[in-house]
N, CA and C atoms as a LAMMPS dump frame, in Angstrom:
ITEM: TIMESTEP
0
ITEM: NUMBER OF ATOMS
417
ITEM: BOX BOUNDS ff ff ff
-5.0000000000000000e+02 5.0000000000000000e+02
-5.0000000000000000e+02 5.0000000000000000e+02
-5.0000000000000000e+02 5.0000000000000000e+02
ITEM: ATOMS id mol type element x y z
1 1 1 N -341.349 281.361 59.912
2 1 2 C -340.582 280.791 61
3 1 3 C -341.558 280.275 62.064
4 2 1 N -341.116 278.99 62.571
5 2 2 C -342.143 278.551 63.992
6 2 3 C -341.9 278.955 65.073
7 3 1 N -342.622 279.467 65.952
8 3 2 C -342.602 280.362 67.129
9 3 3 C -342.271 279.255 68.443
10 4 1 N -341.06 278.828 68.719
11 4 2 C -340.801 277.844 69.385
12 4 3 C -341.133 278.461 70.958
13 5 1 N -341.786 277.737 71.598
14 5 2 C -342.164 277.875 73.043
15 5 3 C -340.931 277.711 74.003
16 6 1 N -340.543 276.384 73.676
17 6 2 C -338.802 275.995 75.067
18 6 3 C -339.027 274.593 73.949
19 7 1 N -337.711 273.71 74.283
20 7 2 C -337.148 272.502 74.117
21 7 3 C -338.075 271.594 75.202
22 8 1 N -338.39 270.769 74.543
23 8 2 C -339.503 269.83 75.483
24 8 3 C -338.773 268.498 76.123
25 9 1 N -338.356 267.469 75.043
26 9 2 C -337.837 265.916 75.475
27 9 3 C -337.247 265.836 74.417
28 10 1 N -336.171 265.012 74.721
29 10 2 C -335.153 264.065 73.821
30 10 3 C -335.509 262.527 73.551
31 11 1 N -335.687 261.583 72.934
32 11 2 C -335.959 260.565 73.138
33 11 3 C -334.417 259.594 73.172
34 12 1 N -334.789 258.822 73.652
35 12 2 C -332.766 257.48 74.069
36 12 3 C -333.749 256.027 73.811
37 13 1 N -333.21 255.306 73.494
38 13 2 C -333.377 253.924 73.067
39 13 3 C -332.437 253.315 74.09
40 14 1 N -332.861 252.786 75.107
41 14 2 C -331.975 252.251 75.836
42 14 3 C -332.141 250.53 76.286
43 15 1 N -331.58 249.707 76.73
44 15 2 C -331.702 248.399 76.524
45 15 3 C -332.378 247.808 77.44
46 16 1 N -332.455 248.342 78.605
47 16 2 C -332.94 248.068 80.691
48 16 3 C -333.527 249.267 80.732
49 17 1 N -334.767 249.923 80.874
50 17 2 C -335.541 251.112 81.4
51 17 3 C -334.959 250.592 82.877
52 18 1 N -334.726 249.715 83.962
53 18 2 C -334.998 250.184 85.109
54 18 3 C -333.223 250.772 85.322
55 19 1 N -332.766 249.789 84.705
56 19 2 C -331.11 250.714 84.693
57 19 3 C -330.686 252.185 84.099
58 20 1 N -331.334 252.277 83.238
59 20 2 C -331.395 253.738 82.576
60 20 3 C -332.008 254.579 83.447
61 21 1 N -333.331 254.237 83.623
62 21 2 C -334.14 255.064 84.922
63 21 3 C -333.192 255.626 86.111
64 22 1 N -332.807 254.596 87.041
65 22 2 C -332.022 254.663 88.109
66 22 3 C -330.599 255.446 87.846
67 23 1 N -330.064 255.129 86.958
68 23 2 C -328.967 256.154 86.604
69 23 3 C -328.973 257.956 86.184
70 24 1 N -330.677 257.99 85.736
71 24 2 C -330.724 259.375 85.229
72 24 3 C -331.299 260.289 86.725
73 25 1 N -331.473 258.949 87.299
74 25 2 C -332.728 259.59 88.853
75 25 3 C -330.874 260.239 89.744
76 26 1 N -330.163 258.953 89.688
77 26 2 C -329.137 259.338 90.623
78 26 3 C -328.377 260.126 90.512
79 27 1 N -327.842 260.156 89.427
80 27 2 C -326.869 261.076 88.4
81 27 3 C -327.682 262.88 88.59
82 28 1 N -328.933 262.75 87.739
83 28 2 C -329.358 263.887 87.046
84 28 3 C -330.764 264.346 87.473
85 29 1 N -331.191 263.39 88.738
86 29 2 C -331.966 263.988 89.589
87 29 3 C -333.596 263.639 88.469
88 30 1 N -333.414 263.241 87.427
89 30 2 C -335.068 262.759 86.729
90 30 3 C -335.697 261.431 87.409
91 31 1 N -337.075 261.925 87.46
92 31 2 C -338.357 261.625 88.358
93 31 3 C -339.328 261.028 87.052
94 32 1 N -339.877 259.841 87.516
95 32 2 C -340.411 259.266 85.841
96 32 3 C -342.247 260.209 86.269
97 33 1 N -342.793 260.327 84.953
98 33 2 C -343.472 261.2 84.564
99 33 3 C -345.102 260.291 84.087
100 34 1 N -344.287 259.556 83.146
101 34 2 C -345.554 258.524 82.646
102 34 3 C -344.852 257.28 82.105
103 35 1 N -345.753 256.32 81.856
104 35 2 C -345.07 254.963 80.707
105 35 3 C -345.99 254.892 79.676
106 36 1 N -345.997 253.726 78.947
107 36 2 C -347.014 253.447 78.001
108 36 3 C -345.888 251.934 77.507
109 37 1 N -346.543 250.946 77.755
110 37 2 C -346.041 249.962 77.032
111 37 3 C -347.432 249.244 75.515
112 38 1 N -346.909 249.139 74.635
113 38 2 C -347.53 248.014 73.485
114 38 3 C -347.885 247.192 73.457
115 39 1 N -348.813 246.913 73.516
116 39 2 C -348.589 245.212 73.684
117 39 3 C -348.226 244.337 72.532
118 40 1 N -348.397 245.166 70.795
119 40 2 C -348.499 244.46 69.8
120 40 3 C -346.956 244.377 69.455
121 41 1 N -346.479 245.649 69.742
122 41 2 C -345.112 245.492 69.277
123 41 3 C -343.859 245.369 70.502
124 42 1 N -344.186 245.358 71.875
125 42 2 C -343.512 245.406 73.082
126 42 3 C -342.783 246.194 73.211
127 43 1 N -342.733 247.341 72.404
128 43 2 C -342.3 248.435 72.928
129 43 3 C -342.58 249.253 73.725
130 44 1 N -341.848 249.824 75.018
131 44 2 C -342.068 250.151 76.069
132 44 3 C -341.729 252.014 76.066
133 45 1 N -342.44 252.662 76.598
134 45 2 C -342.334 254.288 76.447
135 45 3 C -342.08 254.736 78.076
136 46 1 N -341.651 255.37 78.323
137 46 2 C -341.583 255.763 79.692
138 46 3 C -340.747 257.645 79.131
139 47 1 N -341.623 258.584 79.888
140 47 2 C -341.343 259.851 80.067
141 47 3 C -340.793 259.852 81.884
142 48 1 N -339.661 260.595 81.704
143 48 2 C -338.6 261.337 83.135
144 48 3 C -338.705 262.306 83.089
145 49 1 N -338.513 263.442 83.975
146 49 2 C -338.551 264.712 83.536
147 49 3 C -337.414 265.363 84.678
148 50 1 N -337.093 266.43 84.487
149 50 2 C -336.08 267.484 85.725
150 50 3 C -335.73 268.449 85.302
151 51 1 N -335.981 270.022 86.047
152 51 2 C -335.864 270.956 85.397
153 51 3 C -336.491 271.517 84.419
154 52 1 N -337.781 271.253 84.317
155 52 2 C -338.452 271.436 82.947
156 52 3 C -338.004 270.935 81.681
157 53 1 N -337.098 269.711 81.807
158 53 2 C -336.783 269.364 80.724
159 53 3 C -337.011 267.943 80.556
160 54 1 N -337.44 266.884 79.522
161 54 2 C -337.948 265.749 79.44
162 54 3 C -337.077 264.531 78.983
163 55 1 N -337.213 263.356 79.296
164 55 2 C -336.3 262.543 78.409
165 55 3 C -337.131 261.266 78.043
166 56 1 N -337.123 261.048 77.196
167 56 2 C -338.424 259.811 76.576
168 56 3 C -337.529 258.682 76.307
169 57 1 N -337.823 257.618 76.999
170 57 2 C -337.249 256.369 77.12
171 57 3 C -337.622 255.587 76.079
172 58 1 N -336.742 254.222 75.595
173 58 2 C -337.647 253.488 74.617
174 58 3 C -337.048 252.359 74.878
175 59 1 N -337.642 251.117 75.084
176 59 2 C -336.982 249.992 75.138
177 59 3 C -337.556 249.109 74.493
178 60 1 N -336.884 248.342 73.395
179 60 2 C -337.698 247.356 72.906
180 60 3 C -336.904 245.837 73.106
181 61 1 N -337.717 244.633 72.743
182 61 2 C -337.053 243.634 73.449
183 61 3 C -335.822 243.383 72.287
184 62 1 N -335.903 244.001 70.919
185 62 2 C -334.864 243.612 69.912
186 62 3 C -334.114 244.664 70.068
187 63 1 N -333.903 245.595 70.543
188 63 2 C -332.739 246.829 70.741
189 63 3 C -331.252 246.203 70.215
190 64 1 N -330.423 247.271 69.543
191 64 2 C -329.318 247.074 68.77
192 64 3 C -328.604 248.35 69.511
193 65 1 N -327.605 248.037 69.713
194 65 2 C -326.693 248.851 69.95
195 65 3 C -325.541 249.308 68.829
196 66 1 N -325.297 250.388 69.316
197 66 2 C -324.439 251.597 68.445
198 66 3 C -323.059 250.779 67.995
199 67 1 N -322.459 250.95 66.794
200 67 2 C -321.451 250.375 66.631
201 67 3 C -320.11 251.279 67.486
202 68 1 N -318.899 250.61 67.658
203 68 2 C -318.27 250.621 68.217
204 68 3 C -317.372 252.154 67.541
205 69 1 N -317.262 252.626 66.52
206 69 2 C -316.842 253.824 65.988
207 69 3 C -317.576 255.154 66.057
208 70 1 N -319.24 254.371 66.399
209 70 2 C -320.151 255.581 66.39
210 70 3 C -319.896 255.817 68.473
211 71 1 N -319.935 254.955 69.16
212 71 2 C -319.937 255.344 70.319
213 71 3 C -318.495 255.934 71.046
214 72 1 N -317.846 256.177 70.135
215 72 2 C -316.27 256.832 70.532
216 72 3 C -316.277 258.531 70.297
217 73 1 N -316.097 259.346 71.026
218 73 2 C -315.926 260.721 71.179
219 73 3 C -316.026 261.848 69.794
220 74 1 N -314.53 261.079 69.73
221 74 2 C -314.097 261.525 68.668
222 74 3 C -314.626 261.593 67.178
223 75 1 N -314.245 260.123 67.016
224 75 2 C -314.792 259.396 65.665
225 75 3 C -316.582 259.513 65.536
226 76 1 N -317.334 259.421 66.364
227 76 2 C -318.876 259.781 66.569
228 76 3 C -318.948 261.038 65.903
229 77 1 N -318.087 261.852 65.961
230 77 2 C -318.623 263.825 65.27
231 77 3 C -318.688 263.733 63.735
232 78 1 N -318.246 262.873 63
233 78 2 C -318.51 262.788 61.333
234 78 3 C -319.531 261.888 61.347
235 79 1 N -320.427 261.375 62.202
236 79 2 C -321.897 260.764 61.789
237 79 3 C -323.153 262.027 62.215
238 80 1 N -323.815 261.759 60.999
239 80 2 C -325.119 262.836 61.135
240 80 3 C -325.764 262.318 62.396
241 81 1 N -327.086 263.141 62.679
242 81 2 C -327.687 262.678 63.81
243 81 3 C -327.23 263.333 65.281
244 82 1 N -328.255 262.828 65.97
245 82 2 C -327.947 263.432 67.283
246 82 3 C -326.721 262.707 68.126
247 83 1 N -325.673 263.061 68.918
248 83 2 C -324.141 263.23 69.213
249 83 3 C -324.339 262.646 70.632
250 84 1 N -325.172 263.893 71.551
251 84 2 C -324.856 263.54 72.757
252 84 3 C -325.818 264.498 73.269
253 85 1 N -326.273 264.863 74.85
254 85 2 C -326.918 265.326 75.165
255 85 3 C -326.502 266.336 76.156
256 86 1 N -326.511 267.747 76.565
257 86 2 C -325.619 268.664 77.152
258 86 3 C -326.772 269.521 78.175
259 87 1 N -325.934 269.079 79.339
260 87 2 C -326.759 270.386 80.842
261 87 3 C -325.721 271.163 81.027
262 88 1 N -326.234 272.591 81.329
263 88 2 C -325.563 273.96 81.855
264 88 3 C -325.563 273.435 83.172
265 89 1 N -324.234 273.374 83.891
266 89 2 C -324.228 273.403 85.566
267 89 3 C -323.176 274.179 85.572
268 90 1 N -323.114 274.755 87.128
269 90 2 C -322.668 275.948 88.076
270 90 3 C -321.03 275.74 88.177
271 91 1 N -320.848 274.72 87.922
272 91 2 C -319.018 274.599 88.274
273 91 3 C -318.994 273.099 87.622
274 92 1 N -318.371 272.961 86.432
275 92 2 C -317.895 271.688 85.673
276 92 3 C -316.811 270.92 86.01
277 93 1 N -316.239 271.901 87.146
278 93 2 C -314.892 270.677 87.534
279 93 3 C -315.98 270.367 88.75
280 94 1 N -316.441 270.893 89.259
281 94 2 C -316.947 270.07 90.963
282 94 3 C -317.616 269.494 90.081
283 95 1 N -318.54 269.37 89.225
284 95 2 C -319.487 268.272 88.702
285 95 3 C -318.462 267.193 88.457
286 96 1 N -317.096 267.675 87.941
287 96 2 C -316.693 266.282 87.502
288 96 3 C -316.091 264.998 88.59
289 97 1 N -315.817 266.042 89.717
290 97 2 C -315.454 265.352 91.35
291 97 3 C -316.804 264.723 91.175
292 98 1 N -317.75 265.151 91.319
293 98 2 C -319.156 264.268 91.81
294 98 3 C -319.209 263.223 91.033
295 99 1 N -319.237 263.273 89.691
296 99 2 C -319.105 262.314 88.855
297 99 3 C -318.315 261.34 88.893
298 100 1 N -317.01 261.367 89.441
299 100 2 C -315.862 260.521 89.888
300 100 3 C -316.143 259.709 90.882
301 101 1 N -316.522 260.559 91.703
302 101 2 C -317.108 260.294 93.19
303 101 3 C -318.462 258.991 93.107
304 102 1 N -319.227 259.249 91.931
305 102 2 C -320.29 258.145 91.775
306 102 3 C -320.156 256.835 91.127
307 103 1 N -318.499 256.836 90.886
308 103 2 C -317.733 255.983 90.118
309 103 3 C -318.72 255.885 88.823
310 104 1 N -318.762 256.599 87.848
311 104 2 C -319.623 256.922 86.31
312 104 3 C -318.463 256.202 85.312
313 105 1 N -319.048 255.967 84.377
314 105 2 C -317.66 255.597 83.253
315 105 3 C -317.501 257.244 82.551
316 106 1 N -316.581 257.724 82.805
317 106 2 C -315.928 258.731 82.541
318 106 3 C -315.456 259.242 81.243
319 107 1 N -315.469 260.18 80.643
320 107 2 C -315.2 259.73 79.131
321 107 3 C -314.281 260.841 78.525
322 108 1 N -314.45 261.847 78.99
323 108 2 C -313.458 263.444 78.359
324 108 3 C -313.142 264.29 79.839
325 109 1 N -312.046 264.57 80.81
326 109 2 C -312.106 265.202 81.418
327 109 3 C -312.524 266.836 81.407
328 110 1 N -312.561 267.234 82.27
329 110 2 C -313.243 269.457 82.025
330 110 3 C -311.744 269.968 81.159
331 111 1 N -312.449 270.332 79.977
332 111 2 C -312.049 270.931 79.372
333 111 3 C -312.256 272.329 78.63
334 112 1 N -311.254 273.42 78.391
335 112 2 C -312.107 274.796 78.043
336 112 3 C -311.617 275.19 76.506
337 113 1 N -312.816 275.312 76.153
338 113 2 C -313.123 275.519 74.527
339 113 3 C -312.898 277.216 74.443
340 114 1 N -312.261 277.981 74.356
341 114 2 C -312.705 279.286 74.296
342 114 3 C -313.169 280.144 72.892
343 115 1 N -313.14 279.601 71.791
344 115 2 C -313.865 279.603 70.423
345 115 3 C -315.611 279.649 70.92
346 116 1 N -315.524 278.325 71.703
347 116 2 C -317.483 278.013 72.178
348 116 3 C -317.602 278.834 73.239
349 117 1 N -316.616 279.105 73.775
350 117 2 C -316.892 280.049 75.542
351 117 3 C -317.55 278.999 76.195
352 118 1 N -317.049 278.102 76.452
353 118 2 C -317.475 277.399 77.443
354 118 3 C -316.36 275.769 77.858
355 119 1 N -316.429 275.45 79.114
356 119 2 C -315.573 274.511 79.736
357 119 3 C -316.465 272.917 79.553
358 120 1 N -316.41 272.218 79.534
359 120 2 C -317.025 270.725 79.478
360 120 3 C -316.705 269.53 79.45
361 121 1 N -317.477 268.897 80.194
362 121 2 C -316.41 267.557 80.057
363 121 3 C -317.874 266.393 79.791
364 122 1 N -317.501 265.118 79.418
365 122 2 C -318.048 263.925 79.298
366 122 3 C -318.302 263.068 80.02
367 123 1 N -319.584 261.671 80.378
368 123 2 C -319.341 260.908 80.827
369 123 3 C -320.388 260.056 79.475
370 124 1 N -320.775 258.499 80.143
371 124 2 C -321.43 257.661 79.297
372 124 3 C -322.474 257.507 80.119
373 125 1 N -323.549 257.344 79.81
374 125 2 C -324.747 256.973 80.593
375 125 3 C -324.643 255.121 80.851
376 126 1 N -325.887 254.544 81.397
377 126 2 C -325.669 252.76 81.033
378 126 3 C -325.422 252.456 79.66
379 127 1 N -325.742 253.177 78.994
380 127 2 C -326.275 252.17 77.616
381 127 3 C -325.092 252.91 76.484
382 128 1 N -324.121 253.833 77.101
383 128 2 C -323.146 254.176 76.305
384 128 3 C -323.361 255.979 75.7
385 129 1 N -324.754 256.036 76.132
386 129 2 C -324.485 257.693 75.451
387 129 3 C -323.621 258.462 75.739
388 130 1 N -323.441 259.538 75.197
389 130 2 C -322.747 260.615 75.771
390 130 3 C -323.596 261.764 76.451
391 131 1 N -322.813 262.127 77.567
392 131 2 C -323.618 263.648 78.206
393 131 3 C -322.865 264.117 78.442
394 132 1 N -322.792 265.712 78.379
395 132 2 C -322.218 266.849 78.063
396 132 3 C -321.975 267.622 79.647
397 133 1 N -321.274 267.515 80.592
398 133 2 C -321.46 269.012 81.311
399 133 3 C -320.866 270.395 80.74
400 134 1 N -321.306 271.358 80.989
401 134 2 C -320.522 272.513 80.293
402 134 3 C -321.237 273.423 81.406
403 135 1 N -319.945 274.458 81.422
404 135 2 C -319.988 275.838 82.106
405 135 3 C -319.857 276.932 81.375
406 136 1 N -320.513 278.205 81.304
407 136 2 C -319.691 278.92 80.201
408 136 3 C -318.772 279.229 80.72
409 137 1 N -317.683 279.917 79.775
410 137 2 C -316.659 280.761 80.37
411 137 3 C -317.136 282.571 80.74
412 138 1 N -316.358 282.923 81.634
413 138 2 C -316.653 284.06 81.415
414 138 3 C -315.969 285.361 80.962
415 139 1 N -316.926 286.301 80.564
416 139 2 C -316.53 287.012 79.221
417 139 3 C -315.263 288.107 79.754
């Protein structure tokens, strides 16, 4: 077995680094870290970070976006691969006022799972991802 240290970075393919940037700074409080652009292939790298946790940007000038069945809630959970991306915060309905409040595109209101023990709701980032708030429940 590998002796895992913590969860480091996620990487997102997103279409605008400065729109993606600005949304994760306002939203989720990430502070950019480093870049690295290509010159051979123009692909662009940029590391954010918050909370000890990382998010690795990628923008290239041919970027493709997600088809329209894979970026839906629902229908997205029968494709392999990574889903969506999920933070533990302190109260999931006030997150979701704030979220309202920042006019976000909105996507699953707070909802409580009690199978998972925990409450959560959805929004979309710019480029269509999904992010997760969740609270646990308590026991």
């Amino acid at each position: 077995m590998i002796s895992i240290r913590k969860a480091h970075h996620i990487g997102i393919g997103v279409k605008d680094l400065k729109v993606a940037a600005e949304w994760y700074q306002k939203v989720l409080g990430f502070v950019e870290k480093s870049s690295f652009q290509d010159p051979s292939s123009q692909l662009k790298i940029a590391y954010y970070h918050a909370q000890g946790f990382e998010i690795e940007f990628f923008v290239h000038p041919k970027t493709v976006a997600q088809g329209s069945e894979r970026s839906q809630l629902g229908p997205s959970l029968k494709y392999q691969g990574l889903l969506h991306l999920a933070f533990e915060v302190e109260d999931v309905d006030a997150t979701w006022e704030q979220l309202q409040a920042l006019g976000l595109e909105l996507e699953s209101p707070p909802t409580s799972n009690s199978d998972l023990g925990v409450r959560y709701c959805f929004v979309r980032d710019p480029d269509g991802n999904l992010i997760e708030f969740l609270t646990p429940l308590s026991a």
